[in-house]
Residue, then its C-alpha position, 0 to 999 in steps of 0.5 A: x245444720x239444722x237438726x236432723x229429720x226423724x227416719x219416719x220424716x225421711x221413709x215418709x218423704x221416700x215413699x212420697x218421691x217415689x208416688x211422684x214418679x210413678x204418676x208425672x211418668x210421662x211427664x219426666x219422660x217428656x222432659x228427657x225427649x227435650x235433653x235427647x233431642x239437643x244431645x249429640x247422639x254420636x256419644x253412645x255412652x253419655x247418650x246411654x246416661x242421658x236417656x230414660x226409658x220405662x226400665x229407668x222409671x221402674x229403676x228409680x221407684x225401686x230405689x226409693x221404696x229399697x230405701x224407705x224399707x233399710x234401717x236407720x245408718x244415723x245413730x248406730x253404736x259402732x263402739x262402748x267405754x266405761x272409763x274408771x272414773x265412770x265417764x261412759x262414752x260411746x261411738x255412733x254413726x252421724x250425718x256429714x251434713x251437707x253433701x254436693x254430687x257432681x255428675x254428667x247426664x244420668x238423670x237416675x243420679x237425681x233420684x238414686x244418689x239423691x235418694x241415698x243422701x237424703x236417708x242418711x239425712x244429709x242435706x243435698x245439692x245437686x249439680x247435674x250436666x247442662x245436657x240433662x238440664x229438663x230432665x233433672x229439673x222435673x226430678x228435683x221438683x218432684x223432691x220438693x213436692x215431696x218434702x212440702x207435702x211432709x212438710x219439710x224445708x225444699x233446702x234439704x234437696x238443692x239443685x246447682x244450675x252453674x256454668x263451669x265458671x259459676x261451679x268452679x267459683x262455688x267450690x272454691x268460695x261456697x256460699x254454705x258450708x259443705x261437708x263432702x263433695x262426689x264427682x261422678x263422671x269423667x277424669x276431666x271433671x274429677x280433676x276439676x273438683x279436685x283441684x278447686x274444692x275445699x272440702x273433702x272430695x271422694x273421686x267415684x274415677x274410671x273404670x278401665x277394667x280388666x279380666x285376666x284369663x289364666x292357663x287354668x280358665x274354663x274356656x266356656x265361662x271365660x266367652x261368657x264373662x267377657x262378652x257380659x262384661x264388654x256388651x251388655x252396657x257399654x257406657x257403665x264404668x263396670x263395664x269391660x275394656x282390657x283382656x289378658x290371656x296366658x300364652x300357655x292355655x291350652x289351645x291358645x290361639x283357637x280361644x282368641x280366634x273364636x273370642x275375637x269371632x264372638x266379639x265381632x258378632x257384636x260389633x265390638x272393635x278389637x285391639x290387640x298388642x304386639x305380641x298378637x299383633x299377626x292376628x286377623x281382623x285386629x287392629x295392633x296397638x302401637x302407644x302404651x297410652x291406650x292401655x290407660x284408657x276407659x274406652x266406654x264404647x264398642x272397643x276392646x283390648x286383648x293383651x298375651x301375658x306370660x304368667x300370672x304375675x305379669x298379668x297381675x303388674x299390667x293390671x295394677x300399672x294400667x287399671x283405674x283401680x274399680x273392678x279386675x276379674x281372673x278367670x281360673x279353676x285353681x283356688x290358690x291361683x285366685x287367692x294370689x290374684x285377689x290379693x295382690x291386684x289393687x283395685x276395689x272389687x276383685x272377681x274370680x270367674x265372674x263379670x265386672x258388671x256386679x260392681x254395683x251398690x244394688x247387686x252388691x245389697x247395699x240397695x243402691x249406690x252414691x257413686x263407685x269410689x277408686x279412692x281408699x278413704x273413706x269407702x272403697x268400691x260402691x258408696x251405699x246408705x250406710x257409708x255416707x255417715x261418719x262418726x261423732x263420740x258421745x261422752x255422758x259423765x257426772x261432773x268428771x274433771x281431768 
């Protein structure tokens, strides 16, 4: 890899982007009409991804300018010895180098992961889906105007046009060397990349998460979390599919009853198990499959569990390992729940929905990893670096 751009190369190209955007706005929106227009919109959540709207552009600029304004992530002193023989050796940040995100529709990923990348001076390619072909396109010129008019090479931002066929042979033969490969979409795709890559892969995997309402749930907030958590954006993977609720709070049945009521005011469908399986305008489940599934759409499943810890095993048998949430008011019920719960982000009386790498501070996100290694939850500017030791001695042989 060449060697790597100054952070003032990198700011200047961030700022430039997002200039770019902010003046071809109607451009890029005509580009995604294109995508739409050729979309099957009876998929509300890949629909969802696909579109750009004005909050989407506002979305974008303010990604790029939060990221011209963050500090350097390359080159930081994570560690300092002085050997005895004087040798003085250092531990500090550095570049992967090159790193490939594959994802679905979701033309901000262009900008956003794009953009992530890029400050943390890794070259980028980029593989977007078929069904957002145009919009990604005018986004990734938008890149090498930016990086032309500062007078840096286009390579730093690649765009993948591959079929499945072409993709699959590129992982497996890549025709450059690549340091780290992101999936982020679906568990079709991120078994695709897995099975092929010969790199190291960080799986960004599903959601499929879960709030457990304990016997010592403020009710109130519980309606409120779990509607912000189902509703509000249906096609994000923070997004809300399996409730637990504890036989023994107080006044069970009217909870459920008026939950399911609030839940049908938004024209979200409600599976129930067998336990509930009496419950009216409810449709009982009959394959335990179903609570493996990210539902991504106006679906949700409530469960009746006896106590916390067997909330607590049906979460960390069925949960896709992102985001769990326990709504309870005793402290030492939370800590128990957190702690034993395996996923990346773990919540008391909160929504799912903060698991972001912007609300988290991070400034953004690359994608939201379920895996343990390297980053665990959201991947933000300063985990797409890894580490490389500098040793400075004077003639010290061993």
């Amino acid at each position: 890899m060449e060697s790597i751009l100054s952070i003032d190369q990198r700011n200047r190209v961030l700022l430039k982007m997002a200039d770019l955007v902010i003046a071809n706005k109607e451009m890029i929106l005509k580009e995604n009409q294109i995508d739409i227009q050729g979309f099957d919109q009876n998929d509300l959540a890949m629909y969802d991804r696909l579109k750009v709207d004005e909050e989407k552009i506002k979305g974008m600029v303010l990604s790029l300018r939060q990221l011209a304004e963050q500090e350097d992530p390359v080159g930081i002193e994570k560690f300092h010895f002085t050997h005895d023989n004087g040798l003085e050796i250092y531990n500090k940040t550095a570049s992967f180098g090159t790193i490939m995100i594959i994802y679905e529709s979701r033309p901000d990923v262009t900008i956003e992961a794009g953009g992530i990348a890029f400050k943390s001076g890794n070259k980028i390619l980029l593989k977007g889906g078929k069904e957002a072909l145009y919009s990604n396109n005018a986004i990734v010129n938008l890149w090498h105007q930016a990086l032309d008019a500062n007078g840096i090479s286009k390579q730093w931002v690649t765009y993948l046009n591959y079929s499945r066929t072409e993709t699959q042979e590129f992982l497996k033969h890549p025709s450059q060397k690549i340091d780290l490969i992101i999936p982020r979409g679906g568990e079709k795709l991120i078994s695709f990349v897995k099975e092929y890559a010969t790199c190291p892969v960080v799986v960004s995997g599903r959601g499929n998460n879960f709030v457990y309402v304990s016997s010592e749930a403020d009710k109130e907030k519980a309606f409120d979390v779990i509607l912000n958590a189902k509703v509000t954006k249906i096609s994000a993977c923070n997004a809300l599919d399996k409730v637990l609720i504890n036989k023994n709070l107080p006044g069970f049945k009217i909870f459920l009853t008026e939950l399911i009521q609030k839940l049908k005011s938004h024209k979200v469908e409600v599976l129930v198990d067998m336990h509930l399986h009496d419950t009216p305008e409810t449709t009982t489940i009959t394959e335990e499959a179903i609570w493996y599934e990210e539902f991504l759409d106006y679906k949700i499943l409530i469960g009746e569990v006896a106590s916390t810890q067997e909330a607590i095993s049906k979460i960390n048998t069925y949960g896709g390992g992102h985001s769990a949430s326990i709504m309870t008011e005793d402290a030492v019920e939370a800590e128990i729940f957190l702690g034993a719960v395996d996923a990346a982000a773990v919540y008391q009386n909160a929504s799912t929905r903060f698991t972001d790498g912007f609300q988290f501070g991070l400034g953004g996100e690359l994608a939201i990893s379920t895996d343990k290694l390297h980053q665990r939850g959201p991947i933000g500017l300063q985990h797409l670096v890894t580490n490389k030791w500098y040793v400075y001695g004077n003639g010290q042989v061993r």
